[in-house]
C-alpha positions in Angstrom: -12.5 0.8 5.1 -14.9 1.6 2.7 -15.9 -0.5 -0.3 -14.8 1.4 -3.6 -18.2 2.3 -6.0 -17.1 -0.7 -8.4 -16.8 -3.2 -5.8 -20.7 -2.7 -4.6 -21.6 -2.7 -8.5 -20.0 -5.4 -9.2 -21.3 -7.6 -5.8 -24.9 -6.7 -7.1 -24.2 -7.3 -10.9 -23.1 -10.7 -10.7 -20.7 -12.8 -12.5 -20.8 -14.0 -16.6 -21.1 -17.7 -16.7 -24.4 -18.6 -18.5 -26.0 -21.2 -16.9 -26.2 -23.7 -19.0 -22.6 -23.7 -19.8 -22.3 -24.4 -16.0 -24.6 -27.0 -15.9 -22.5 -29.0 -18.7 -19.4 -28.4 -16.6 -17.5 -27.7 -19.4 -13.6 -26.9 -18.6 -13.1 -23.6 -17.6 -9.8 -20.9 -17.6 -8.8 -17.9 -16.2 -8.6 -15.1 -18.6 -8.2 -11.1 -19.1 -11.0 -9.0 -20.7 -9.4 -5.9 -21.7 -12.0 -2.8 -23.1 -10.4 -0.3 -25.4 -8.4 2.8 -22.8 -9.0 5.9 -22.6 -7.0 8.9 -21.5 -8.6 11.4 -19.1 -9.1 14.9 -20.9 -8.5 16.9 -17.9 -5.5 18.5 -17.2 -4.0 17.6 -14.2 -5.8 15.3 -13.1 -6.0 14.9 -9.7 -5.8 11.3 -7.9 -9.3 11.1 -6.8 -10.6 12.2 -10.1 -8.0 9.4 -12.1 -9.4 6.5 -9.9 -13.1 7.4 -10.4 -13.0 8.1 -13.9 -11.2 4.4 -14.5 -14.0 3.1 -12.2 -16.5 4.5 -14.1 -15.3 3.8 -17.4 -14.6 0.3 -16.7 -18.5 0.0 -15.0 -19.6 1.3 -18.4 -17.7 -1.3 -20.4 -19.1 -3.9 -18.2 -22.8 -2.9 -18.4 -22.4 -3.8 -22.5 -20.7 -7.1 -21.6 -24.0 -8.2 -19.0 -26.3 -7.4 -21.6 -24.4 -10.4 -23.6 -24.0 -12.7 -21.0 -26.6 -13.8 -18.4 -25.4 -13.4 -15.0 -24.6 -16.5 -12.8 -23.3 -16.0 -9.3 -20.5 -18.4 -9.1 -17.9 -17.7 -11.5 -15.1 -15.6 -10.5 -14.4 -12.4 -11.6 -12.0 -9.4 -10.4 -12.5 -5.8 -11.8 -9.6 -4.3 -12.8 -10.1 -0.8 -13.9 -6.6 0.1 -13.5 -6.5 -1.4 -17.3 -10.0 -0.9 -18.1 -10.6 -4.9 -17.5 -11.7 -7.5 -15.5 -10.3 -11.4 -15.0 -13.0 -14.5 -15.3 -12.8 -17.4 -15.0 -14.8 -19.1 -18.1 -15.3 -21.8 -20.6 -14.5 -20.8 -24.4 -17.9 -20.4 -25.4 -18.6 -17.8 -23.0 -14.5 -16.2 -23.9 -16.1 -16.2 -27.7 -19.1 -14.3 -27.1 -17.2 -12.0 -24.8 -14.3 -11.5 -27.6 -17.0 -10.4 -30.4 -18.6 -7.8 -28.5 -17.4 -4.4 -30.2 -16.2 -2.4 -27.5 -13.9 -5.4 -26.4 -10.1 -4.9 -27.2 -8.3 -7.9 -26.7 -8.8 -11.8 -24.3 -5.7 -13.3 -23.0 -5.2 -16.1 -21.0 -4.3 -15.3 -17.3 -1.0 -17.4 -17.6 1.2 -18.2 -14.8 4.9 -16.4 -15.4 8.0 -16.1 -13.3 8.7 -12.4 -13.2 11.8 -12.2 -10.8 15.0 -14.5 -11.5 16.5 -16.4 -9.4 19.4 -14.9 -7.6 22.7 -13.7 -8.6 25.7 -14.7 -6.3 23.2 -13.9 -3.2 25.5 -14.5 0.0 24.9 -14.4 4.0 27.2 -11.4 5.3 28.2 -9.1 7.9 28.8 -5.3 7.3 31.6 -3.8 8.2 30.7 0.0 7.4 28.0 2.2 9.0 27.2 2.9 5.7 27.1 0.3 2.9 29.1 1.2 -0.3 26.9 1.5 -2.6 24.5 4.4 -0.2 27.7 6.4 -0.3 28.3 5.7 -4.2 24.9 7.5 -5.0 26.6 9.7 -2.5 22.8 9.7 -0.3 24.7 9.8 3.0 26.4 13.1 2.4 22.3 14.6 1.2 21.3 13.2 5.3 24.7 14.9 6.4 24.3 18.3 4.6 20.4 19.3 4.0 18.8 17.3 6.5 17.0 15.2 3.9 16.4 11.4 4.1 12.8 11.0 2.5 11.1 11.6 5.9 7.1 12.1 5.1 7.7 10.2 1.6 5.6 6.6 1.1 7.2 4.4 -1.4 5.1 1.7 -2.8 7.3 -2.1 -3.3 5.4 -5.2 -5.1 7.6 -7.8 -4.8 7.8 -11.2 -2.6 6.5 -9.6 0.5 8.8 -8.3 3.2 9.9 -9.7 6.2 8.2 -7.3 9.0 10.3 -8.6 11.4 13.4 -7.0 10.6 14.6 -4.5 12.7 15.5 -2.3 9.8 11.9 -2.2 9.2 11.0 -0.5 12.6 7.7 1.8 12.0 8.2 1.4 8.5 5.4 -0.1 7.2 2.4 1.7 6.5 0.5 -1.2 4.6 0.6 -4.7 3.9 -1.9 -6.9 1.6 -0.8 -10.3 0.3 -1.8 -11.7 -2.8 -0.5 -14.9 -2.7 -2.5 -18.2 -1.7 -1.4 -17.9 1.5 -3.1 -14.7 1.9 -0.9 -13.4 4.8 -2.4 -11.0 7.3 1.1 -9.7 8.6 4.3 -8.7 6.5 5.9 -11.6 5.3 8.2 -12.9 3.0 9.1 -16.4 2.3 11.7 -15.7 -0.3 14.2 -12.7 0.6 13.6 -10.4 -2.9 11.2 -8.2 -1.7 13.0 -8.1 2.2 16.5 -6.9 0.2 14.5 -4.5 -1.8 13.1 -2.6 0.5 15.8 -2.6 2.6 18.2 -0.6 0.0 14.8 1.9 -0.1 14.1 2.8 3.5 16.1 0.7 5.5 17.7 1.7 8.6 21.7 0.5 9.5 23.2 2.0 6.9 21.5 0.1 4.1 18.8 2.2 2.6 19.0 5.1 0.8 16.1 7.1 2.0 15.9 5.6 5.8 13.6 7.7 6.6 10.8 6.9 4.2 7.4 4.6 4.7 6.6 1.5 2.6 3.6 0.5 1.2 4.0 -3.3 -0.1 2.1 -5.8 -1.7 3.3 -9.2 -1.8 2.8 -10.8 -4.9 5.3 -13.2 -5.8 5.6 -16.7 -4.7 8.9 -18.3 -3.5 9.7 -19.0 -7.2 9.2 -15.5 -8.0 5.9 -16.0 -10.4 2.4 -14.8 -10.3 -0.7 -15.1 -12.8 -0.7 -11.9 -14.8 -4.5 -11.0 -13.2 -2.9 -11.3 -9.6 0.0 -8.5 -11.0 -2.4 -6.2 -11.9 -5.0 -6.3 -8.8 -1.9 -5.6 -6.7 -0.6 -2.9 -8.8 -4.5 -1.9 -9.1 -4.5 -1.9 -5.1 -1.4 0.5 -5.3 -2.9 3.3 -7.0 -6.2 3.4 -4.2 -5.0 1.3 -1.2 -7.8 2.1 1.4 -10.0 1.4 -1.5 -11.5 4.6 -1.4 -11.4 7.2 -3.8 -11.8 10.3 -2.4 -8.4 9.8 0.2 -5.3 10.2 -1.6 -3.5 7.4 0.4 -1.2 6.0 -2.5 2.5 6.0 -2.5 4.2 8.9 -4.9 6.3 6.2 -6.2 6.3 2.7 -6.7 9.7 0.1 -6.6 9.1 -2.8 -9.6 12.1 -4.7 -9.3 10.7 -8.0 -11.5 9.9 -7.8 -15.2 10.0 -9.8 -18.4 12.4 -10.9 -20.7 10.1 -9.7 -23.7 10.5 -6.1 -25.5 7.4 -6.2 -27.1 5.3 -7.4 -24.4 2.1 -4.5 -23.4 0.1 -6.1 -21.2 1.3 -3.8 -18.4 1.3 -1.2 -20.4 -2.2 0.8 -19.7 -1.7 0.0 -16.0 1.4 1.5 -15.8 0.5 4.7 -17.8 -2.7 4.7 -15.1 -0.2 5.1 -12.4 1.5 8.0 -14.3 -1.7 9.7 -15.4 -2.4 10.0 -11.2 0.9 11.1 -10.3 3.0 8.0 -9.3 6.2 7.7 -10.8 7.2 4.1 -11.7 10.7 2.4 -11.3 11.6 -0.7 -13.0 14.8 -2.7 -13.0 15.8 -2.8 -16.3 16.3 -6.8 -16.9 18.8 -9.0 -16.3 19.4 -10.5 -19.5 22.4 -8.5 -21.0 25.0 -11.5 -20.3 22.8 -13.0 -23.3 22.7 -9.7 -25.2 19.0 -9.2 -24.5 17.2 -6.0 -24.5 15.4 -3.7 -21.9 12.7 -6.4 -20.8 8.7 -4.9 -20.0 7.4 -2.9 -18.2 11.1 -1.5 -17.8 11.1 -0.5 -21.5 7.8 1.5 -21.7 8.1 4.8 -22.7 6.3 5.7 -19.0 8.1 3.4 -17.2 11.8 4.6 -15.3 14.1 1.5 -16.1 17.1 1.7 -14.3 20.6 -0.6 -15.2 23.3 -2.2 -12.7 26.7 -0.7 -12.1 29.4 -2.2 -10.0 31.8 -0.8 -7.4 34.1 1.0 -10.1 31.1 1.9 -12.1 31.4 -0.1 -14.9 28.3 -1.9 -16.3 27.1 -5.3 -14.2 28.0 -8.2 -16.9 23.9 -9.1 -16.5 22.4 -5.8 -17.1 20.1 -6.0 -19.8 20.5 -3.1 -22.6 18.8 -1.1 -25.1 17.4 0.6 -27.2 13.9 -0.7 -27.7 11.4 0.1 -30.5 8.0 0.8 -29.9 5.6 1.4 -33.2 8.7 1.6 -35.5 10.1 4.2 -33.3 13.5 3.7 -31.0 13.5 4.2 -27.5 16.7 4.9 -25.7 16.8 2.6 -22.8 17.7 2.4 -19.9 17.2 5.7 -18.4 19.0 6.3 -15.6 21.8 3.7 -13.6 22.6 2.9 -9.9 24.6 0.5 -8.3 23.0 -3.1 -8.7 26.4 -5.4 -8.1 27.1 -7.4 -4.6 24.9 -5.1 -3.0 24.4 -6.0 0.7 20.9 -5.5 2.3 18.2 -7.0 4.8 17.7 -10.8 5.1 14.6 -12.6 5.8 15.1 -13.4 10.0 17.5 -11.2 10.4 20.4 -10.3 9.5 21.9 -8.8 5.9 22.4 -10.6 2.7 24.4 -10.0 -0.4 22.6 -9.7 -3.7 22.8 -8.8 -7.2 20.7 -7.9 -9.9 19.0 -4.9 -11.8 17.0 -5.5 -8.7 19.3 -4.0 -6.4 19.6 -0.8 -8.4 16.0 0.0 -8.9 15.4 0.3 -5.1 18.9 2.4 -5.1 16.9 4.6 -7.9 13.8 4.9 -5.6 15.3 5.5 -2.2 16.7 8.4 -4.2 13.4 9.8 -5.7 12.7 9.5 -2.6 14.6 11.9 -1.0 13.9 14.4 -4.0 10.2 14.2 -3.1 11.5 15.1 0.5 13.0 18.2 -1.0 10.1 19.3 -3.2 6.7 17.3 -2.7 5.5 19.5 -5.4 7.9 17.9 -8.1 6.2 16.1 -11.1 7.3 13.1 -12.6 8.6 14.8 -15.3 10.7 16.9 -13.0 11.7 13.7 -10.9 13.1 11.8 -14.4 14.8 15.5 -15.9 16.4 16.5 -12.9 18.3 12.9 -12.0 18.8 12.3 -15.9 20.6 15.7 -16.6 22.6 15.5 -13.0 24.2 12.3 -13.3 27.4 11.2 -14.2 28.3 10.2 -17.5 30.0 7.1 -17.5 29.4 5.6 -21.4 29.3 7.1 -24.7 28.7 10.8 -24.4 24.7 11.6 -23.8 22.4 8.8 -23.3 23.3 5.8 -24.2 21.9 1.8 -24.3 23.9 0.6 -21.4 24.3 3.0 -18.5 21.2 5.2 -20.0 21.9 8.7 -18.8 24.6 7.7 -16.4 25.2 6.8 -12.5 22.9 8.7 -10.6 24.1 11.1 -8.0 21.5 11.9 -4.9 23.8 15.1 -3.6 24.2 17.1 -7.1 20.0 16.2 -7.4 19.6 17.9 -3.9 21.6 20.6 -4.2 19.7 21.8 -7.3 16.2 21.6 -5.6 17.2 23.2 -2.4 17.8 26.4 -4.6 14.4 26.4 -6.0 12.5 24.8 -2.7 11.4 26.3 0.7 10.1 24.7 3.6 6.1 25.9 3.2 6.2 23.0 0.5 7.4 20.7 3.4 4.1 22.1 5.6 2.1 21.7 2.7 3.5 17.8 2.7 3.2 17.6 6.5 -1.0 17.9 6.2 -1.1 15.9 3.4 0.7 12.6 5.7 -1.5 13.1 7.7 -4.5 12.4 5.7 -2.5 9.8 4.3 -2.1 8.4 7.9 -5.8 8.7 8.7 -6.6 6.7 5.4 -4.3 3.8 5.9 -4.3 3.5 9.6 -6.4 5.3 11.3 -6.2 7.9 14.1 -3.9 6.0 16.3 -1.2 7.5 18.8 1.8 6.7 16.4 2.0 8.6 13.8 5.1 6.9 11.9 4.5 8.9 8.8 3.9 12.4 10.0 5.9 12.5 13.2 9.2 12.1 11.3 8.1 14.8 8.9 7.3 17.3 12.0 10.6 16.5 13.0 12.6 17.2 10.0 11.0 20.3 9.5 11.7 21.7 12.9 15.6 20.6 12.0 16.2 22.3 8.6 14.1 25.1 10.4 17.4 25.6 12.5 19.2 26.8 10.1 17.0 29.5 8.5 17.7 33.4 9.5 15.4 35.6 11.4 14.2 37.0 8.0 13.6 33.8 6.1 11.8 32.3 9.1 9.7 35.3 8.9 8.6 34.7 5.1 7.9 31.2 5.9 5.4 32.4 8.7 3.9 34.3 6.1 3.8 31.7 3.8 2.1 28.9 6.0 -0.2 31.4 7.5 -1.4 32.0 4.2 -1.1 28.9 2.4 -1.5 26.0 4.8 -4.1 24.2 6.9 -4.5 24.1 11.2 -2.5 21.2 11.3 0.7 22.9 9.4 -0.1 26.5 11.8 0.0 24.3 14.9 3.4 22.3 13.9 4.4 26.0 12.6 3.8 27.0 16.7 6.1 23.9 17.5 8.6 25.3 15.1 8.4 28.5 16.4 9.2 26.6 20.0 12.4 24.7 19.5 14.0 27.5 17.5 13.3 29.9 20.6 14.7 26.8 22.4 17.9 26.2 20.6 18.6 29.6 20.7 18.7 29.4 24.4 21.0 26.4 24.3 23.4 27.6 22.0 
């Protein structure tokens, strides 16, 4: 892997402790330097351009800081350009001289927080459908049935407690593991079960997942309590936006599962990181808080403008007694929240070791919301995040006060209504077009390897909706690939070309 440009600067610039302040050992804490943000100005910005102009910006920032501050090499300090920061560990002389300098926006404390609850009536079980209920209730199973779409070619980022790689639901599924927890993990693990259930409602195979055919990309950040240190939240969510740690390959997930959050609805420190993740094209889910048996509000980041919080609905699609509601206010403004629901109550998933587990939470309907972005992206790669959020908002069902409203949001999601409306408006060169780019993708994160458990799926979904096209449509989309589309999307074009010649023979 190559090291990213602010890595190398920041191995040759040093850390900030002065000395003498080290040499009195006075008491030292961790803390978060953030620098004033700043938006990109170009339009469209694409992902290699968003992570090397927060790079840059942050180096900038940082070069005004060491001017301050003679360098020592033994503090600790972790750039984190995703919020135009960096953590350091320091005394509160050196936090005071940092703090005055002008182009510094706020210090904080890097203060240890729990960010997912404990569990809600979480239970040992054994399935008894092929399907678990609340797959059909988002009615995903009859999208795998009916268009051939289950998010195959689609990498969905989880940070949570980790995920047990183990599980057989998991097979080929991981593209990417890093552990930022003590124990610093070199395989996929998870000591807890959160993060194991959550991904399993995403991608998992069995019957669980809504999008079974999707990859994962997680970062374990949680310990077994469910806390981290707010620094350690924001590397890993930093790590999400370039995981190969290099720029120039676009390797990052299109969406990213965040079912843990805080209680507090004014709470920002999130906030810039999240709005990075936008700003390069990755569309954020949250669980929207579990706090509404107490009559609390939309937690953060949930409640973000930028952020997709997503409620709790039960088997008869009434609200789940704990999800937390809305609206929220930001700047004297009111935000409706949530956005969107899915169901969140005794949902049944994968369990650390083996075996499924039933869970509730705001938890279990985030993943439920991702699995089914997922299979959108499927449909249409080229879909913005706008488009993602508009499209599930104005298609799902309606179930509280007429529009959007502070406890179900827009209403229960519905996966089938969601791709039936893209299929009319998609064609399959945009599925070629997402074919190449897995690859890369593959190349960045793994390497050039026989299995290709990204791609491969992909080729093979494509070749099956390709089935079903006429001879005249089939011809347009050789036109459209020829013209449009790379070697690598002209060769599986050849393969498609192939098996339809094939399956004509067989019929």
């Amino acid at each position: 892997m190559k090291k990213s440009i602010l890595a190398v600067c920041f191995a040759a610039a040093g850390v900030l402790l002065s000395t003498s302040s080290l040499m009195a050992a006075e008491p030292v804490s961790r803390y978060i330097v953030r620098f004033e943000s700043e938006q990109i100005k170009a339009k469209n910005p694409s992902h290699e351009d968003v992570v090397k102009h927060l790079q840059a910006k942050l180096k900038k920032n940082m070069a005004l800081v060491e001017k301050k501050i003679k360098p020592v090499k033994s503090a600790r300090i972790t750039p984190l350009w995703i919020a135009n920061a960096f953590a350091i560990t320091a005394n509160e002389k050196d936090i005071k001289t940092i703090s005055e300098l002008p182009n510094v926006a706020e210090v904080k404390k890097a203060e240890y927080n729990i960010f997912i609850e404990k569990d809600i009536n979480k239970k040992k079980v054994k399935p008894t459908e092929d399907v678990q209920w609340s797959v059909k209730k988002v009615r995903a199973d009859e999208v795998w049935q009916t268009f051939k779409i289950d998010g195959r070619g689609v990498v969905v980022g989880v940070l949570d407690t980790g995920i047990d790689g183990e599980h057989e639901a998991f097979k080929d599924k991981i593209l990417a593991f890093r552990d930022f927890t003590a124990d610093n993990s070199q395989a996929p693990v998870d000591k807890q079960g959160h993060g194991t259930h959550v991904s399993g409602s995403i991608a998992g195979l069995g019957g669980v997942g809504v999008a079974p055919g999707a990859n994962l990309i997680v970062a374990r950040v949680f310990d077994s309590k469910g806390g981290t240190t707010t620094d350690v939240l924001l590397n890993a969510m930093q790590w999400m936006l370039d995981p190969d740690g290099n720029p120039e390959t676009n390797d990052a997930p299109r969406l990213v599962n965040n079912s843990w959050g805080s209680d507090n609805s004014t709470n920002r420190t999130f906030w810039v990181a999240v709005e990075n993740w936008v700003t390069a094209g990755i569309l954020p889910v949250f669980a929207a808080g579990n706090n509404g048996m107490w009559g609390g509000k939309v937690g953060t980041p949930a409640g973000f403008p930028h952020s997709w919080a997503v409620a709790a609905t039960t088997k008869t699609d009434t609200l789940a007694y704990f999800s937390s509601q809305g609206p929220v206010a930001w700047d004297g403004e009111t935000l409706m929240k949530p956005d969107i629901s899915a169901p969140g109550a005794d949902i049944i998933s994968c369990a650390i070791g083996g075996g499924y587990v039933s869970n509730s939470g705001t938890s279990m309907a985030c993943p439920h919301m991702a699995g089914v972005a997922a299979l959108m992206y499927q449909a249409d790669p080229t879909l913005t995040i706008e488009q993602v959020r508009g499209l599930a908002e104005d298609l799902s069902t309606d179930l509280g006060t007429a529009g959007k409203d502070g406890k179900f949001g827009s209403g229960l999601v519905d996966a089938y209504k969601i791709i039936e409306k893209i299929m009319q408006n998609s064609n399959l060169t945009k599925a070629f077009a997402a074919y190449e780019a897995s690859l890369a993708t593959e190349k960045a994160l793994i390497g050039v390897t026989a299995a290709t458990p990204l791609s491969a799926p992909l080729a093979a979904s494509i070749i099956e909706r390709a089935y079903d096209l006429d001879e005249g449509q089939f011809r347009a989309l050789t036109i459209d690939v020829q013209e449009n589309c790379g070697e690598s999307a002209q060769a599986l074009l050849n393969d498609v070309k192939a098996a339809r010649t094939a399956n004509s023979i067989h019929k």
